[in-house]
C-alpha positions in Angstrom: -39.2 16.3 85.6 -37.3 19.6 85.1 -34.0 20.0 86.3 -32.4 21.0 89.3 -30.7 24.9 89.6 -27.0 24.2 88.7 -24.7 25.7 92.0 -22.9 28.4 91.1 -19.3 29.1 93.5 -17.2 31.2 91.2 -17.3 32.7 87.3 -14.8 31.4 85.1 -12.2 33.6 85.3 -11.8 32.7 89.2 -11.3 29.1 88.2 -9.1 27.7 87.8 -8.3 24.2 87.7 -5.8 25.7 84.4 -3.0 25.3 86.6 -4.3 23.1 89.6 -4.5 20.1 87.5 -3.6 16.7 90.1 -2.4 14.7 86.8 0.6 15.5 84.9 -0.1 18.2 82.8 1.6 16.1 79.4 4.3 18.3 78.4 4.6 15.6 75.0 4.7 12.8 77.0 2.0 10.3 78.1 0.6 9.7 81.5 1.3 6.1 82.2 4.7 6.6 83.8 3.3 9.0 86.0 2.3 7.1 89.3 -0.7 9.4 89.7 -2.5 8.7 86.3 -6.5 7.7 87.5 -8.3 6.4 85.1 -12.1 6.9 87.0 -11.3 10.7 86.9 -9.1 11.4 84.0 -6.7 13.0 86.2 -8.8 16.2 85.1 -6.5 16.6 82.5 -7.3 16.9 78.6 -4.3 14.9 78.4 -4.7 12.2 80.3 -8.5 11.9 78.6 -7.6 12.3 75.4 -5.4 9.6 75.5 -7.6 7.1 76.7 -10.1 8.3 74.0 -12.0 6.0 72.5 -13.4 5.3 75.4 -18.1 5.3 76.2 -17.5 7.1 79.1 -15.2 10.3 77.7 -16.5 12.9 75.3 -14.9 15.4 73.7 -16.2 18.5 72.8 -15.5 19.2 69.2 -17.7 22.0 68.5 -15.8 24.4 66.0 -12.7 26.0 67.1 -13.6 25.6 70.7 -9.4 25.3 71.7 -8.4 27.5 70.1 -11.3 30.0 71.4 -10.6 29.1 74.8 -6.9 29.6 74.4 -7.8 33.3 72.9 -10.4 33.9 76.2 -7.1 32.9 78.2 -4.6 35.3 76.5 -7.6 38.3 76.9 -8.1 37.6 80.4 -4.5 37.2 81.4 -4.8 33.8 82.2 -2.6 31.4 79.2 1.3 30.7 79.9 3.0 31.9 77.0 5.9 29.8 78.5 4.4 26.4 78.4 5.3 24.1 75.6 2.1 22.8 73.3 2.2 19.7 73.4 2.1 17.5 70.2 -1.1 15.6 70.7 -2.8 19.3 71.0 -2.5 20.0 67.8 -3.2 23.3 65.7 -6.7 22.8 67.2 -5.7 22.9 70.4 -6.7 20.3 71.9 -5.4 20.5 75.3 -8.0 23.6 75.5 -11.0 21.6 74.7 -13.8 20.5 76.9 -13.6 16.9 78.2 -16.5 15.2 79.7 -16.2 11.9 81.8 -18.8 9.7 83.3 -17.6 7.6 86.7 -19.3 5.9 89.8 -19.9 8.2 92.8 -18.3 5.0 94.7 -15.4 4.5 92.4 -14.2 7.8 92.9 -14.4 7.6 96.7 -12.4 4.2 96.4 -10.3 5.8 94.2 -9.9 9.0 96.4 -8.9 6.3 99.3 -6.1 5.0 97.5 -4.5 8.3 96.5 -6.4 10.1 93.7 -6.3 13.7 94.6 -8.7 14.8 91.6 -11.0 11.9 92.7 -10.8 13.2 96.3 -11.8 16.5 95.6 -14.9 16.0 93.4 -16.4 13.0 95.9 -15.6 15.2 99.1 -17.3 18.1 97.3 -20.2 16.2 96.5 -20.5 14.6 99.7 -20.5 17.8 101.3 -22.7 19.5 98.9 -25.3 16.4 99.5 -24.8 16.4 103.4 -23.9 13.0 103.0 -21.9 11.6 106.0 -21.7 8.0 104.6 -19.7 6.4 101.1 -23.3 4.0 101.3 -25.7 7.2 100.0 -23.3 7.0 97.0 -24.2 3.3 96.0 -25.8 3.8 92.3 -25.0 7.4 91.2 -22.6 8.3 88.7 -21.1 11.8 88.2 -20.7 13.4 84.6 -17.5 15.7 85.1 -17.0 18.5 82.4 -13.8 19.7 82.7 -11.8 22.2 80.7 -8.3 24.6 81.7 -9.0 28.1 82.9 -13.5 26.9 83.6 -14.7 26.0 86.4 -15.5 22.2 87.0 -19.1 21.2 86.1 -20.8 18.4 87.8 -23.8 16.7 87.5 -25.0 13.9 89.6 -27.2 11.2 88.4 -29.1 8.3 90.2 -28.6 5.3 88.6 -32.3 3.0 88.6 -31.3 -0.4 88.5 -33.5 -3.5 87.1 -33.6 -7.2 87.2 -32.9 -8.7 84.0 -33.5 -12.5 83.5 -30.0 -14.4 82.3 -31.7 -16.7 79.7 -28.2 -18.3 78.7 -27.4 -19.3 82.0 -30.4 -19.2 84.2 -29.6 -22.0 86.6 -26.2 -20.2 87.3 -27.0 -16.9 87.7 -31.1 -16.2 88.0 -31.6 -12.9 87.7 -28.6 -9.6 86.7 -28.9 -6.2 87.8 -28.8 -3.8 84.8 -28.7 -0.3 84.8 -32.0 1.0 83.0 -32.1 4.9 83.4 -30.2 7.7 84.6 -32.1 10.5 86.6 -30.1 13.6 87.5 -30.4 14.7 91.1 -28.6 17.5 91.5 -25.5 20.0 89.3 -22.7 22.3 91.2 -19.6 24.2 90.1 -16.5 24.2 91.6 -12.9 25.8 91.4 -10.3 26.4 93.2 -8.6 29.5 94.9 -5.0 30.3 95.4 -4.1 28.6 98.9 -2.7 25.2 100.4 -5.9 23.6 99.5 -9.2 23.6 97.5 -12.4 24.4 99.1 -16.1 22.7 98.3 
């Protein structure tokens, strides 16, 4: 099956989750005293993800210099705060310029969007309205790869989730059958940033 065209809603240089970030943005310290730390989203913060790394469901792109390229990019286009602090998980690699990747449940985020999450809010809403989907039900069994990364746009890809009876042979009596996940097919891929104003627009 080939893959869906990705949507496209701004370049890279109109992006611009840099300094839109939901999560505290880690100036040396860590995210747990900060009452709007999400761990379904990562905050959409390097720093929050990199320090619940190692985790199945967070990659990190480590391919070459790629902070430290992206930090570069920034400086050329105008776009870096010279002002800002590094902080001390970063690194001389630059860490907290790296690509992140995070895998969640469609429905996690939206529960997590309902209880507060801002960063969880805007990438379910966005979905749901990319979808047309007027109900949290059409998200039961998809799961959202977010690629994330300061000064890019925000990469999504949405996956449905093919579920399968498994027989639980320890416990059969208890339990008959499980539901397992058993493949991943991806469904659709969008793009999204934000824009100066009082709020971002899907």
């Amino acid at each position: 099956m080939s893959s869906p065209d990705i949507t496209v809603h701004g370049n890279p240089y109109q992006a611009s989750f840099a300094n839109n970030y939901a999560g505290d943005r880690l100036n040396g310290t860590f995210v747990k005293a900060d009452q709007s730390y999400c761990s379904v989203c990562c905050n959409l913060s390097p720093g929050t993800a990199f320090h619940l790394l190692p985790r199945s469901d967070i990659d990190l792109n480590l391919n070459g210099l790629s902070g430290l390229e992206n930090v570069i990019d920034a400086k050329a286009n105008g776009s870096y705060d010279y002002d800002e602090a590094v902080p001390l998980w970063a690194g001389t690699s630059r860490i907290d310029w790296t690509s992140f990747t995070c895998t969640a449940s469609l429905k996690d985020m939206i529960e997590s969007a309902e209880k507060g999450c801002p960063s969880c809010a805007i990438v379910s809403i966005g979905i749901m309205k990319q979808m047309k989907w007027e109900h949290s039900e059409e998200a039961v069994n998809k799961e959202v790869d977010i690629s994330f990364c300061r000064g890019d746009v925000l990469r999504i890809h949405l996956h449905d989730v093919v579920m399968e009876e498994v027989a639980d042979e320890d416990d059969f009596h208890l339990c008959g059958f499980l539901e397992m996940p058993a493949s991943r097919e991806l469904i659709a891929g969008f793009e999204f940033y934000t824009l100066p104003g009082e709020s971002p627009k899907c």
